[in-house]
C-alpha positions in Angstrom: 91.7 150.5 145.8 93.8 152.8 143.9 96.1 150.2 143.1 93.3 148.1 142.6 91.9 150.2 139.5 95.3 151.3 138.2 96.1 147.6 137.5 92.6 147.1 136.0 93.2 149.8 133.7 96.6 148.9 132.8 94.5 145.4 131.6 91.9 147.1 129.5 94.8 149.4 127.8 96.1 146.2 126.9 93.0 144.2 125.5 92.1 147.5 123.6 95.7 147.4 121.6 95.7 143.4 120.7 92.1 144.0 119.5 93.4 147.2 117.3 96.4 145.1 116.4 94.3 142.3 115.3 92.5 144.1 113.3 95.1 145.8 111.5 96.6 142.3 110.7 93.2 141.3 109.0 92.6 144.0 106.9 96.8 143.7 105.5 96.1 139.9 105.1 92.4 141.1 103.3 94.7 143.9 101.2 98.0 141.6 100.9 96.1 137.8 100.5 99.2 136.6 102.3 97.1 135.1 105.2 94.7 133.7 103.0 95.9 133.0 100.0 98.8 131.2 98.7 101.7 133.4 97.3 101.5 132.6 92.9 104.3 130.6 92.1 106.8 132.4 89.7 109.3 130.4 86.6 112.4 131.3 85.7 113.0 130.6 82.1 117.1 130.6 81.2 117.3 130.8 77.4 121.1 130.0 75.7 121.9 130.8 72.0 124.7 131.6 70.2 123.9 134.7 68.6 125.4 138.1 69.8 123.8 141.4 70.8 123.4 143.3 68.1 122.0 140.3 65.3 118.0 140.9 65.4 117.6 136.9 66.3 119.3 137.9 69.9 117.4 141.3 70.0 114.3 138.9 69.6 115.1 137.1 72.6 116.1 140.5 74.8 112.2 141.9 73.7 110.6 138.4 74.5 112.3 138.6 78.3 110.9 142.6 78.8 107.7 141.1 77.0 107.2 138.0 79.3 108.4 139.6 82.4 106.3 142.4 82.0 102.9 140.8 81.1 103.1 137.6 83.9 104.0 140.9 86.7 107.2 139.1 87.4 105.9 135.7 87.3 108.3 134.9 85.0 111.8 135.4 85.1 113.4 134.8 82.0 117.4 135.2 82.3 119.1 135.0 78.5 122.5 134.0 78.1 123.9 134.6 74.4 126.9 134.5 72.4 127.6 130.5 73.3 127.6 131.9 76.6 126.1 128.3 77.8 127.5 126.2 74.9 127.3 125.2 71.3 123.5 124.8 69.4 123.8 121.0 69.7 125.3 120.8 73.3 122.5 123.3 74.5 119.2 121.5 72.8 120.6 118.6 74.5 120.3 120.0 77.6 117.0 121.7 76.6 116.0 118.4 75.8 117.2 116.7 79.3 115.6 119.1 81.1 118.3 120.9 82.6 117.7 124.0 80.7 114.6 125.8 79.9 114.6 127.2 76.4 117.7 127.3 73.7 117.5 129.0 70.0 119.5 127.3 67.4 119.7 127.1 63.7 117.5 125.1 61.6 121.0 123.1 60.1 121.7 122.4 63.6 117.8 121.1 64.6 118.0 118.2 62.1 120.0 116.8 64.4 117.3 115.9 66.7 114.3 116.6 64.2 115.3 114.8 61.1 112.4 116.6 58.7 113.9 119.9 59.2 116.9 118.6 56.4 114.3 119.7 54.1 114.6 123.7 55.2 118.5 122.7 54.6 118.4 121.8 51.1 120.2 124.6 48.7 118.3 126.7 47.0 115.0 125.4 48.6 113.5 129.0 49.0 113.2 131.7 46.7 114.7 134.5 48.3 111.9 136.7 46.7 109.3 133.8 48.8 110.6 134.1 52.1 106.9 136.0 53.5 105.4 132.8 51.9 107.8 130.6 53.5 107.1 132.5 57.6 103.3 132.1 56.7 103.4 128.4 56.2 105.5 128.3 58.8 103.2 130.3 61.2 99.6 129.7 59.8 99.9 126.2 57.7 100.4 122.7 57.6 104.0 123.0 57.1 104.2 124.6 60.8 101.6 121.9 62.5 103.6 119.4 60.8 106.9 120.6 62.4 105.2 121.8 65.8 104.0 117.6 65.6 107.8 116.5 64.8 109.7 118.8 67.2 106.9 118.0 70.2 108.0 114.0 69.4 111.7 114.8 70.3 110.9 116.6 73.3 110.2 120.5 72.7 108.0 122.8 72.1 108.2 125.2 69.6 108.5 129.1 70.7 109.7 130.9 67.9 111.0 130.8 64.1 113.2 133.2 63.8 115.9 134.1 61.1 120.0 134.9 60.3 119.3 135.1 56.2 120.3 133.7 53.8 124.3 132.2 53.1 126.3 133.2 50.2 129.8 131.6 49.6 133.1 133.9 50.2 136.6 132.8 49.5 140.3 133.9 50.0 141.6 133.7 46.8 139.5 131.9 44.5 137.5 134.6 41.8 133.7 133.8 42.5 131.7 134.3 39.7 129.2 131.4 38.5 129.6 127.2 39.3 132.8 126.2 37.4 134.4 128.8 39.8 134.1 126.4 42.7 136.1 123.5 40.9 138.9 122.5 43.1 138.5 125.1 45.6 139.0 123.5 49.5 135.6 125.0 51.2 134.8 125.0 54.8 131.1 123.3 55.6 129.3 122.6 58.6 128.5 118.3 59.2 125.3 119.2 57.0 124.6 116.3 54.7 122.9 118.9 52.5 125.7 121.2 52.5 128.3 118.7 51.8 126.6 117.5 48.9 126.5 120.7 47.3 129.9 121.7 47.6 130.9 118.1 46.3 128.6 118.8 43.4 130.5 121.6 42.1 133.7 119.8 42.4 135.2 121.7 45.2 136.1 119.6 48.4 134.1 120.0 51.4 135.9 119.9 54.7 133.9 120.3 57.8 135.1 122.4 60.6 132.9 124.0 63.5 133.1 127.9 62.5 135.7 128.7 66.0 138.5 126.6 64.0 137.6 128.2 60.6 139.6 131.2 61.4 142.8 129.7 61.8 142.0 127.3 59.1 141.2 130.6 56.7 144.7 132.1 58.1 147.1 128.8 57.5 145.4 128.0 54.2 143.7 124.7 55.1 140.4 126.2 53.4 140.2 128.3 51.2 136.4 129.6 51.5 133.2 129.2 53.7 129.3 130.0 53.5 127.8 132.0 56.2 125.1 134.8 56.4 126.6 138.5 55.2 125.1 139.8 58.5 127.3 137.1 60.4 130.8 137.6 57.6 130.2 141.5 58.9 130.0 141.4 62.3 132.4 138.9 63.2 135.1 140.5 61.3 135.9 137.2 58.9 135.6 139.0 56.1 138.6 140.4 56.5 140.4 137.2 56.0 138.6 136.7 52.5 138.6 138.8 49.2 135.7 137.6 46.7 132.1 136.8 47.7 129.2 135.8 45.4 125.7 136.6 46.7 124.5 132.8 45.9 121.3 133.3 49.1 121.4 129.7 48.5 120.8 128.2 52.2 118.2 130.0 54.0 119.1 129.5 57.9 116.3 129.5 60.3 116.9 130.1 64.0 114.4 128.2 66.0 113.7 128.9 69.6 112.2 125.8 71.4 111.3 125.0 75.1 111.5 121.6 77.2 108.2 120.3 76.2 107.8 118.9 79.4 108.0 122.3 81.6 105.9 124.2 79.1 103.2 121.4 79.6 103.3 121.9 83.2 103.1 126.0 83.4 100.0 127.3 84.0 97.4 127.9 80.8 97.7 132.2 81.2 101.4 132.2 81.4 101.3 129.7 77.9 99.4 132.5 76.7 101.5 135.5 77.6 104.5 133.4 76.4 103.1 132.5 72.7 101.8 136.2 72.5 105.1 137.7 73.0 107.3 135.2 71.3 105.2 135.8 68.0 105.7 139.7 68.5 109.6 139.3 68.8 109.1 137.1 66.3 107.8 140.0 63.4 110.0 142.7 65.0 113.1 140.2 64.7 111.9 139.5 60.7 111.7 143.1 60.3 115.0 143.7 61.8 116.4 141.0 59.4 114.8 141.4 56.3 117.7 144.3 55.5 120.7 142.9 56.7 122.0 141.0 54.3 122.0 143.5 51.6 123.2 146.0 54.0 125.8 143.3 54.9 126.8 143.1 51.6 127.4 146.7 50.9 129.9 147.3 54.0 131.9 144.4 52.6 132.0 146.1 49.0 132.5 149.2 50.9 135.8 147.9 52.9 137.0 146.4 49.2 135.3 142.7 49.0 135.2 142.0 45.3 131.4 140.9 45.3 129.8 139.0 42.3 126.1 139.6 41.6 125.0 136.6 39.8 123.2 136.7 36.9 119.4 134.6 36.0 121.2 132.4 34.2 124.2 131.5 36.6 121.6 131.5 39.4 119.6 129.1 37.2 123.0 126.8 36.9 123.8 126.6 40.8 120.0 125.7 41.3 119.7 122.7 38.8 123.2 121.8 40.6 121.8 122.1 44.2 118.3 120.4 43.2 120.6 117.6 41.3 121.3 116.5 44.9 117.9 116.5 46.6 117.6 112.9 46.6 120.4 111.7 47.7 120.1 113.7 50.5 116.6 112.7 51.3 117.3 108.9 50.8 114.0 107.3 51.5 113.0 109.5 54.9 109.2 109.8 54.4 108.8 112.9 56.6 111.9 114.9 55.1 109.9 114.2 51.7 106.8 115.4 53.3 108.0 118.4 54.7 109.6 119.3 51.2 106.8 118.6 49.4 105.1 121.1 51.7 107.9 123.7 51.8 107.6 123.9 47.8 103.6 124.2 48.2 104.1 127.1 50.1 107.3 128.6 47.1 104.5 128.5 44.4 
């Protein structure tokens, strides 16, 4: 009997713990959702640009991640890879555009590759350096920016952010720069940009393309004699080193555009669009902000290290611009958007 009850209470010990037990597994799953709800899905967003820590356009990216990871509560994992760390601006849009990468930033020059109306933003001397707010709100609040969100959605992305390296100002090795006839004969490195070609053909120099990673050795052997770039970009890199004289021409302004596989921002979920648009237009303002002294801060180290800098005057600036505007058309040819999106950038310079 004894043996009898022992065993029975041996059995109601053990009913009484799988009921506690039970019940402490419903109230995790009530606390946790695990049980009954599905665990939310989380993105991981790898973003490839050229730029290097330091330049506010890659600082932009670096607050967008803590922005976006922080607001979607690790829903989004965004994983940045700079300083060509993934490739070239062409070779990693492409890929952007394939689908086997997420997000890319890469200059406006480089864009027109795959969005033909952004030549327009190429042309020389197409904004007034004293215009450039103008320029960000059409850009951000006008028809010039739903024209170009339309355009860049047609080749496949979607537009994140519009953010900026300056302007570029011509710098040479041993050729005096000081107004247009300075240029004539002079052998200047360009990029393949139709617009930029032009230009330098129009003040008699000769343009020879070269990506920027030969330019350095082309600078040292005497191949060219003298490139455009940003200030902010002459500095850091160290080039200026190799050159002498620099005039501060701020006659290509250089957007860099951050844009998305259209086809994987379609397909996130509407709050996470949110929370990335939201932060991408703060880094956005902070990386303007961070930008809008760096080219005259730029300029001053050079002068500072012994660059022989030339501040043009109204009326040399007046020549180089009748020069640069002298090759609009030609550039344009008959393209109907680049003509529209000009007409709308100069709407927005008035």
């Amino acid at each position: 009997m004894k043996k009898r009850n022992h065993f029975m209470g041996i059995i109601f010990l053990c009913v009484v713990s799988l009921m506690l037990f039970a019940a402490c597994g419903n109230n995790e799953a009530e606390q946790s959702g695990t049980d009954n709800e599905p665990a939310a899905e989380t993105y991981t967003i790898r973003i490839a640009d050229i730029v290097s820590p330091g330049e506010p356009a890659y600082e932009a990216l670096e607050k967008f991640k803590v922005l976006v990871e922080e607001r979607s509560e690790g829903r989004i994992i965004v994983e940045h890879h700079g300083s060509g760390e993934l490739g070239g601006d062409r070779a990693t849009a492409e890929q952007v555009q394939a689908g086997m990468l997420e997000m890319c930033q890469l200059s406006s020059s480089n864009l027109y590759g795959f969005v033909p109306s952004m030549l327009a933003l190429d042309l020389n001397f197409v904004i007034d350096n004293s215009k450039v707010d103008a320029l960000y709100d059409a850009m951000d609040n006008g028809e010039l920016g739903e024209f170009y969100k339309e355009k860049i959605n047609e080749a496949g992305f979607e537009p994140i952010m519009y953010n900026t390296v300056g302007y570029r100002c011509w710098m040479t090795t041993d050729v005096p720069l000081e107004n247009a006839s300075s240029f004539k004969g002079a052998k200047i490195r360009t990029t393949d940009s139709d617009s930029e070609i032009a230009m330098v053909t129009a003040l008699e120099a000769f343009a020879t393309p070269l990506a920027i990673g030969e330019t350095y050795t082309a600078l040292q052997q005497g191949t060219v004699s003298g490139l455009a770039n940003v200030p902010g970009s002459f500095y850091s890199t160290g080039m200026y080193e190799l050159l002498t004289y620099g005039i501060d021409s701020k006659h290509n302004f250089v957007l860099q555009v951050a844009l998305m596989n259209k086809d994987y921002y379609d397909a996130l979920p509407e709050d996470l669009k949110e929370i990335i648009k939201d932060a991408a237009y703060e880094a956005q303002v902070y990386e303007r902000e961070l930008q809008s002294t760096v080219d005259d801060d730029s300029i001053q180290k050079m002068v500072d290290a012994g660059i022989q800098w030339h501040f043009l005057t109204d009326a040399e600036r007046a020549e180089l611009q009748e020069i640069a505007k002298s090759t609009w058309d030609g550039v344009i040819g008959d393209n109907k958007d680049i003509q529209h999106a000009l007409d709308l950038i100069l709407d927005s310079q008035k």
